[in-house]
N, C-alpha and C positions, 0 to 999 in steps of 0.2 A: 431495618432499611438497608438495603443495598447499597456500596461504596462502588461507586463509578469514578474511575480517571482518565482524562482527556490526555495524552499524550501526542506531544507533536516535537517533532527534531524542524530544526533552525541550523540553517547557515546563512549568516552575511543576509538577512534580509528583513531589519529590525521594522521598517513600516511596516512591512504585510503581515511580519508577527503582530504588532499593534492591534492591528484588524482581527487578526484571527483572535486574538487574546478578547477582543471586545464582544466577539461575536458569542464564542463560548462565557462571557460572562451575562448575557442574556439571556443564555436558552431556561426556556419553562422547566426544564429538568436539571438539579443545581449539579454541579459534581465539580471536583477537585480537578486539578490542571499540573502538569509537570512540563516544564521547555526541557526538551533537549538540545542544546548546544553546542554545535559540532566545531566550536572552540571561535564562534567567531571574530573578526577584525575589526568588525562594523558601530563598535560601542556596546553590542548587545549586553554584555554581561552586567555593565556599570547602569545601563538602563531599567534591567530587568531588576536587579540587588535593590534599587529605589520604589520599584514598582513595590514589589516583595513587602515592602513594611506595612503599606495597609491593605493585602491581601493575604490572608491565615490557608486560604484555599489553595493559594500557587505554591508550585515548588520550582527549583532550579538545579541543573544538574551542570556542570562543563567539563568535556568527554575528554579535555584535553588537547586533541587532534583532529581533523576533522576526519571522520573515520565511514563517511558517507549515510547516505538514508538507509542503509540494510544494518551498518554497525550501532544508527543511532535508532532504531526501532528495537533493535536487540537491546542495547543498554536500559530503554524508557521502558520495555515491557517485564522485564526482570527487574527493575526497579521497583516497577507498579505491585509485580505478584510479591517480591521478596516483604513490599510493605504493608501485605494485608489486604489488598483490591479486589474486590468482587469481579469487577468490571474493567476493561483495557479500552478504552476508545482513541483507537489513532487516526494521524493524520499529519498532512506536511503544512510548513507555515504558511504558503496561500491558498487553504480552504475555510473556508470563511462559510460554518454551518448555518442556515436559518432557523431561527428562535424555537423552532417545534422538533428539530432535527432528532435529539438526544432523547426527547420525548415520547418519539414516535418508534425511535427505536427498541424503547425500553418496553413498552405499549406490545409490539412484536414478541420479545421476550416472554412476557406474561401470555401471549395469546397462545403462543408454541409450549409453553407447560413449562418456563422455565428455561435455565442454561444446559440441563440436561440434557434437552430433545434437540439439541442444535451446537453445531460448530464456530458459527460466523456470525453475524450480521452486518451487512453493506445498503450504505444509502443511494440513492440516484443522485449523479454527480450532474449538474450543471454548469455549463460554463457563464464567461459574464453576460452574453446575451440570452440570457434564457434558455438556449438548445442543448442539447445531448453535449456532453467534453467528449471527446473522441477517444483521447487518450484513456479516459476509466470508465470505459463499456466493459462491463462485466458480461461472463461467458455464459448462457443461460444453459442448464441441464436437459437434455434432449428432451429423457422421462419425466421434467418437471410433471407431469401433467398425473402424476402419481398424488399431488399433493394442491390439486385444481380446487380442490375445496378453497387454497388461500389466497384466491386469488382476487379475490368478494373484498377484501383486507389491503389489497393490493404486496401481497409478499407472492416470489416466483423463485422457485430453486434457482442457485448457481454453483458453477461447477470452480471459477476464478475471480477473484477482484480486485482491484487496485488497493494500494493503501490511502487511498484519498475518503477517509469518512469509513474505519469498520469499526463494530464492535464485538470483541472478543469475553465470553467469561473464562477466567482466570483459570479454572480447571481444564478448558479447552490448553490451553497457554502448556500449563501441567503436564498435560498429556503427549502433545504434538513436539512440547519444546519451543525451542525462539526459533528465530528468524537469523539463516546464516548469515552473519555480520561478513564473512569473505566475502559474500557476493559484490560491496559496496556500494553499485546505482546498479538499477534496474536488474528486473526479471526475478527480486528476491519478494514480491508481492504475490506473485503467480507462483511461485516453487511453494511458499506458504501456503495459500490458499488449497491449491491442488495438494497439498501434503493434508489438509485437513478432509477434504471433500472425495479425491480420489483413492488417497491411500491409507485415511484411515476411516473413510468412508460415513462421514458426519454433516447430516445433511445441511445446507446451509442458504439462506436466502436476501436477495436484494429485497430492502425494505421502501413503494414505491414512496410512501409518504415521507418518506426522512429524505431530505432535500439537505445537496450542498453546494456553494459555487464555489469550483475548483478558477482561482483568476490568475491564471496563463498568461503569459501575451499574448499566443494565438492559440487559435482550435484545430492545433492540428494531429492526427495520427501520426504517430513515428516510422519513420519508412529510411533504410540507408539509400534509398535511392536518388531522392529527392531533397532528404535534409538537406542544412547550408554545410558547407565546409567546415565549418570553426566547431561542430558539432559531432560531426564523421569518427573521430576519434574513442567516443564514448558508446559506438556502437560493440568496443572489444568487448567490454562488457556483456551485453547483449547477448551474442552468441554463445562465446563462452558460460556464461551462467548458464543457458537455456542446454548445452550440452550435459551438466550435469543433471540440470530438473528434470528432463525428458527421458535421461536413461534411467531412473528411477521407477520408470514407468514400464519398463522391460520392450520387449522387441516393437510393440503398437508404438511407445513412444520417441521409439530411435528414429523407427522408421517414418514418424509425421514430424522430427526433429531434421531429419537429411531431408523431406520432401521440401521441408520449409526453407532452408538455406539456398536449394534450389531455387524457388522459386526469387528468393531474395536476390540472386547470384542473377538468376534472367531478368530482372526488374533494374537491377543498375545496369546493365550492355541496354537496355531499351529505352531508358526514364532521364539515366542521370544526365545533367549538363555541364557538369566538371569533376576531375580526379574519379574517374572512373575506376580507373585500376587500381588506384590506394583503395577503393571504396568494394574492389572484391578482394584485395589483399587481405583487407581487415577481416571479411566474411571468412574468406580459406584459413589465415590463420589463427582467429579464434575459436575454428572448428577444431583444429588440431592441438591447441591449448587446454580447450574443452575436455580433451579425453583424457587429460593428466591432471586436471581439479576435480580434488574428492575431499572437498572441507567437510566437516564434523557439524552433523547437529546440536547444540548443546542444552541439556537442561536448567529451567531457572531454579 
């Protein structure tokens, strides 16, 4: 029997961990659980150490620091492989998978011949209202249509996906390496994924029946044009990481990486309605930050 582990990093948000923790204790497909704890303030640890007594399944990790969702996916997934795991299935603490999720995805696995024939597996994210999360619309593969036979299944190539609900087998993990913990928010999903699917070219697909509600506050797509103010700041990230994932992709990817800042750059002089100019400052200068981050893949 195959060892599956649900990995999910945590900061400061012990209810929606709750939820999450219950949801994964439901699914029709059992597998082990690991929190990552990105050292929270919130009680989490003293809550979780209690839980932990009559569950043989959970583990607990604390990172120490809080080292963000790229450092605590790296930590949770080198945990998973370094302790024997078949399977990696991650996720951040408010996705809250439905009961057949894990199920459905495993079901995939076996249809595709195995962990062998395959890179990824990503579920359809929905938000709390039932509709598409905007946020973790995965990138569909032009050529999917190579592989039209699966679609009877409802599985569809993809080229990118969120960390909200994938499943990894551990040799993939092996192969590719983790997930650069420098990045620490955002865009270290997408530099993953595309490291699996474009540059080591393993095919990998949205599973539609594996269902998850990613519960946001809102449903919105990230845009620096538009976000609120108090949020503007964590766009450095952003660019900056996405300068180093795109040059990896050589000239095609520089050049849809400067097309894109443009665009972003025209999108705040037209959209935004306050700190315009901090809001292209941060664009220009985590471009120029960009081309001096060259962090290191690491192997688990």
């Amino acid at each position: 029997m195959h060892q599956v582990i649900a990995v999910v990093v945590t900061y400061n948000r012990l209810e929606m961990l709750k939820s999450t923790l219950q949801a994964l204790e439901t699914q029709t497909e059992r597998c082990d659980v690991l929190i990552v704890d990105n050292a929270s303030t919130d009680n989490t640890q003293a809550w979780v150490q209690q839980y932990l007594q009559e569950k043989p399944f959970l583990h607990y990790v604390n990172t120490g620091a809080n080292i963000g969702g790229a450092g605590g996916f790296h930590y949770g997934m080198r945990w998973a492989v370094q302790n024997g795991y078949d399977y990696v299935w991650i996720m951040d603490d408010d996705c809250m998978p439905c009961a057949q999720a894990l199920e459905e995805l495993m079901q995939a696995d076996s249809l595709l011949g195995g962990p062998e024939q395959y890179g990824f597996l990503s579920s359809a994210v929905l938000w709390t209202d039932g509709k598409e999360c905007k946020m973790n619309r995965q990138k569909i593969k032009k050529s999917y249509y190579e592989n039209l036979h699966l679609l009877k299944h409802s599985l569809i190539q993809v080229e990118q996906a969120t960390f909200v609900s994938l499943l990894f087998p551990a040799q993939t993990i092996k192969k590719v390496g983790l997930p650069i913990k420098e990045f620490f928010i955002w865009g270290d999903d997408i530099e993953y994924t595309r490291r699996i699917t474009v540059r080591n070219q393993m095919p990998s697909f949205l599973v539609g029946q594996s269902q998850v509600v990613h519960a946001m506050k809102e449903n919105n797509g990230s845009s620096i044009a538009t976000d609120v103010p108090e949020r503007i700041q964590r766009y450095r990230y952003a660019f900056r990481n996405e300068a180093y994932l795109y040059r990896q992709e050589g000239l095609k990817g520089i050049c849809y990486y400067i097309a894109k800042c443009g665009l972003n750059f025209c999108r705040v002089l037209v959209k935004a309605k306050d700190h315009k100019w901090k809001r292209e400052w941060i664009i220009l200068s985590s471009m120029v930050r960009g081309l001096f981050f060259r962090p290191k893949v690491e192997m688990p």
